[in-house]
N, C-alpha and C positions, 0 to 999 in steps of 0.2 A: 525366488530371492528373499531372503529377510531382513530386509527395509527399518530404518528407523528416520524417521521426518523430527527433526528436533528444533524446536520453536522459545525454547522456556516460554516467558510472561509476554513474547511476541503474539504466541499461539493463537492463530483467527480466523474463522471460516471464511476469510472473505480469499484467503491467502489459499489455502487449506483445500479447499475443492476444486482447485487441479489436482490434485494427489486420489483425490478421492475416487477416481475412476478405475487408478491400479489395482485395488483392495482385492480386485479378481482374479488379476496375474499372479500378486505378490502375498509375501504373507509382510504386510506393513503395519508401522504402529508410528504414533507419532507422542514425542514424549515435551512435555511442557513443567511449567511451575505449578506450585498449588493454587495459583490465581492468574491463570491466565489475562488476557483480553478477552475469550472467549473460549468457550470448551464444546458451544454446539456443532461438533464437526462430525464425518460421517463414518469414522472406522477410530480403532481402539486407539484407547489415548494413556496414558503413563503421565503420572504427575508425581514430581519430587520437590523436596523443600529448596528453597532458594532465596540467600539475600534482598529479592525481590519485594518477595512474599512479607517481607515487615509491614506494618504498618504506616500511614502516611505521616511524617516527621517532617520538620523542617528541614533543608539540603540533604535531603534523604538520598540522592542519587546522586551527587559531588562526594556525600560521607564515603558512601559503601563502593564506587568508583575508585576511590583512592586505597580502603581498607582491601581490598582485593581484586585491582587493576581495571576489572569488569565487572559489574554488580551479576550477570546474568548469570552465574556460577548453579548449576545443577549439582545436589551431593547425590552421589550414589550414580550418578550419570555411566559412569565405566562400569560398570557392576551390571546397568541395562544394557546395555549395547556391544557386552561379549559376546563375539559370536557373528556378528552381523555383514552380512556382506558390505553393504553401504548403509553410509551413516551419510543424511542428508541435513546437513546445517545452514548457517546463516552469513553472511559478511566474513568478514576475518579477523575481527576484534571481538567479538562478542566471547565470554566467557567460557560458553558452551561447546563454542567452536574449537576451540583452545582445547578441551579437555581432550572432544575428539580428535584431534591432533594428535596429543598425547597417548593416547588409545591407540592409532594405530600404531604409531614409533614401537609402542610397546608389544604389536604383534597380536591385539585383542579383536581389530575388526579390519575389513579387507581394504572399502577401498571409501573414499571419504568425496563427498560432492558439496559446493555452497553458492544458495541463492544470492546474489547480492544487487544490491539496489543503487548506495553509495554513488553518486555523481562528481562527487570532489575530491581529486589527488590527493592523497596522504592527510584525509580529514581522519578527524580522533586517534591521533597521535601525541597530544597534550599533555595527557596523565602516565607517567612514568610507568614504564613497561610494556604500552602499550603498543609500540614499535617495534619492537620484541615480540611480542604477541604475532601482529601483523606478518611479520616476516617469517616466522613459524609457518604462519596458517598457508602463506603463497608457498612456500616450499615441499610442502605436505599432502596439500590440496589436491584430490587428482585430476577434476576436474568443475569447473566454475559454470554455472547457469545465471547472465548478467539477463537482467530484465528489460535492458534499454542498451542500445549502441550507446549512450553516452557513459551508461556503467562499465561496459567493455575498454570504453576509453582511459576510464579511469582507470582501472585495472593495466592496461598495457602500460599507463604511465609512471606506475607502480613497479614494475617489473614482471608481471605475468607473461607468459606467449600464449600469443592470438591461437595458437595449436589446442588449448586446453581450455579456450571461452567459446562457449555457446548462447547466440544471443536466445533468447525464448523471453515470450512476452506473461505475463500471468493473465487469467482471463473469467469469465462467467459464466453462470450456467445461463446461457440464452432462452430456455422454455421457460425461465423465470422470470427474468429481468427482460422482460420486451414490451412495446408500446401497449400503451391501452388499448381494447377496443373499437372504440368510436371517440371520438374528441367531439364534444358539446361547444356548439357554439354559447361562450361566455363572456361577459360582460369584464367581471373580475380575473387577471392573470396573477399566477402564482410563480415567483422566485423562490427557489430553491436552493440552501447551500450544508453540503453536510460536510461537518470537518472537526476538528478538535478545535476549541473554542481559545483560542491561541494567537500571539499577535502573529508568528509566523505565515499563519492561513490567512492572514488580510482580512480578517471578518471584520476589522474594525473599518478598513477601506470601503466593503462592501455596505457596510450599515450609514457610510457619511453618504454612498452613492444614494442608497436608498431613500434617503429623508428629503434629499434634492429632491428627489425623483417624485415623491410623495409629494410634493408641494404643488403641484399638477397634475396629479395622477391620484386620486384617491381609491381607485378601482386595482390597486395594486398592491398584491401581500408580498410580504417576504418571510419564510421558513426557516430557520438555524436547527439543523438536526447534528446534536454532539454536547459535548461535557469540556469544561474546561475553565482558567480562571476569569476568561472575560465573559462568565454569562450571566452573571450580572449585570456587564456593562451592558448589555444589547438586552434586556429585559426590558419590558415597561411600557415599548413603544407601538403605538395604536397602526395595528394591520401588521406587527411584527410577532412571530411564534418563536420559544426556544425551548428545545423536547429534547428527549433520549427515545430511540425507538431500536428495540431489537434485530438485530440482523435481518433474519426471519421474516420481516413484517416490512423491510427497508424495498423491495421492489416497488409495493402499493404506494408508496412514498412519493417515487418516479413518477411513476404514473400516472399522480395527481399533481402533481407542477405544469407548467408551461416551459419554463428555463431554467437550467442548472445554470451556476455560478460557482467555479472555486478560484477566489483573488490569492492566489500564494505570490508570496513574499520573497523574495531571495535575501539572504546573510553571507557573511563569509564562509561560516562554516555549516551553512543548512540552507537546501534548495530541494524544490518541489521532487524528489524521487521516481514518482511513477505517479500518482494519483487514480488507486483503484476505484472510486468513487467517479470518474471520466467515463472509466471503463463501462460501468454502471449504467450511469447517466446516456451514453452513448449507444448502448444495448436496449434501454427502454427508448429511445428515438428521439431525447431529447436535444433543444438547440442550446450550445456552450456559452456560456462567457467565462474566459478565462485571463491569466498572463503567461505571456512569454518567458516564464521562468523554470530551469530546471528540466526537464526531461519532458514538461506537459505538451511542447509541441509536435512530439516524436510522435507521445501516447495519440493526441486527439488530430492531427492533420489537417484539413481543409472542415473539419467539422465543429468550430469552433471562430468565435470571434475572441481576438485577443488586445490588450493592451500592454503596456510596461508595468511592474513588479512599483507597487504602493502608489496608485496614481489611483484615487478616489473619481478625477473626473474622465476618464479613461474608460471606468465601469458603467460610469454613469450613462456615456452618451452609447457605447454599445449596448449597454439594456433596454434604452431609450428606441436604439433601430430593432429593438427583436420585438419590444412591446409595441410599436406600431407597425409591424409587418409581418403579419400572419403566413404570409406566403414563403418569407424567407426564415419565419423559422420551421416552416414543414419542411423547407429543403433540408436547412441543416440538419436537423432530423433523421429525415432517410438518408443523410451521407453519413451520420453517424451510426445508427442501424445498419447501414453495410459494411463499413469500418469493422463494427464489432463482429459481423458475421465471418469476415474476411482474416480476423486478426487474432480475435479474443473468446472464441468459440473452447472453454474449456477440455473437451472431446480430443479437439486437434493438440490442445498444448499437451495435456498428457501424454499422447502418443509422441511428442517431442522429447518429454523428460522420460518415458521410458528407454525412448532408444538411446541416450546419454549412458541409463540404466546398463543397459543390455552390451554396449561398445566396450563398458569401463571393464565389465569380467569376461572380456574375452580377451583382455591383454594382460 
């Protein structure tokens, strides 16, 4: 089959290495912006120019939104992707997605698939045409890979049939992302939270938990690994770190915490998606703090402690039971290390998106 994985400025290994196992079946290529998120992924990659790709402006992405319905616009996109059995895209608004629509209406590629993540009925429909766009894409679409029943959900409420959604979860490569070795008995425990530095990820909830928590606890760090306009604010403070660390380099990361924490937020028109970074965290054996927002308790199940969405002292007193109970966060632990092995085992999800693959060209 020849495959095209189309991501534009989405493009990310962390997404990226479930695909990466077909490279042996198929003859695939995954085709992105000139500036992706990321381009270390593990088979040929196709970059074209894109609205994206400008430079950082002020309402840089409300401007180019409006100027051309979707900023994610690939030139030359059709021109790649002549020819191609499936063309595997994103959501149903995205730019990219759109063209490949139009590609195949016009007879240039066979059959068209899209990841989507989306947990909220008829979100990003706001900016004119993009209703239009959406309705296109469900029409067109041959068939949908939702990452969560709750994205399936939204999709049916949309008007999809459940006949052409496949729930498949995205996942990790396990020989990488798994517990440390040995766990040293230590004096200091380490919080962990990797996210975009953003009021929607609640990092500002988790940094108020944090300083409580500090005021009795001086034997306790906390880690912010991510980029974004609050790091600033969470800079400066004694036992607190805020880094950018390579993909690549992001297991040993794991490793070296005690507890993951992701505080996402819920909004009207933005809630927690999937949270591959659970995924992550769950595979290297670590014990959750999270909230109840969004898709996260689908992803992490009984392997997680959770509160409600912007409740600082929520975080607090669940960080509180995992830093004094070593026993219950080994469990959480191994329930999330089985989770992952059960659930999120890249290997297995492949072989899910191939047979998607394989079903769509035989009809």
């Amino acid at each position: 089959m020849k495959i095209f994985i189309v991501r534009g400025a989405f493009l990310n290994p962390f997404e990226l290495q479930n695909y990466a196992p077909l490279k042996e079946k198929h003859d695939i290529k995954a085709v992105s912006s000139k500036h992706p998120i990321s381009d270390k992924i593990d088979f040929s990659l196709i970059k074209l120019w894109s609205p994206t790709d400008i430079p950082k402006i002020p309402f840089k992405f409300p401007i180019l939104n409006r100027l051309f319905t979707d900023a994610h616009v690939l030139f030359g996109l059709e021109k790649v992707i002549k020819g191609a059995d499936i063309v595997h895209v994103a959501e149903t608004y995205y730019a990219y997605t759109h063209q490949a629509v139009m590609a195949k209406r016009r007879g240039l590629v066979k059959k068209i698939v899209s990841t989507v993540w989306e947990t909220i009925p008829h979100n990003n429909e706001g900016i004119k045409g993009r209703e239009r766009i959406k309705r296109l894409a469900r029409e067109n679409i041959d068939h949908f890979i939702a990452v969560t029943e709750l994205a399936k959900k939204a999709l049916v409420q949309e008007g999809v049939s459940e006949k052409i959604i496949s729930v498949i979860s995205m996942g990790v490569d396990l020989h990488r992302f798994r517990p440390r070795a040995e766990k040293k008995n230590k004096r200091a425990l380490t919080i962990l939270c990797i996210a975009r530095l953003v009021p929607e990820k609640g990092v500002e909830d988790l940094m108020s938990a944090f300083l409580e928590i500090a005021k009795k606890n001086i034997h306790v760090h906390l880690n912010f690994i991510g980029d974004g306009p609050l790091k600033g604010d969470l800079s400066g403070y004694k036992n607190v770190s805020v880094r950018q660390v390579p993909y690549g380099l992001m297991a040993q990361e794991y490793q070296s915490a005690d507890i993951f924490c992701l505080p996402s937020r819920s909004a009207k028109t933005w809630e927690e998606q999937y949270g591959m970074v659970l995924v992550e965290a769950m595979a290297c054996g670590l014990p959750i703090v999270t909230t109840s927002t969004g898709a996260i308790s689908e992803v992490c199940g009984d392997a997680a402690l959770y509160t409600k969405s912007s409740d600082p002292q929520g975080l607090k007193d669940n960080l509180e039971i995992l830093l004094k109970d070593a026993k219950l966060r080994e469990k959480l632990g191994k329930i999330g290390r089985q989770r992952a092995l059960n659930h999120f085992d890249r290997f297995k999800i492949s072989k899910k998106i191939n047979a998607v693959y394989q079903n769509l060209l035989k009809h």
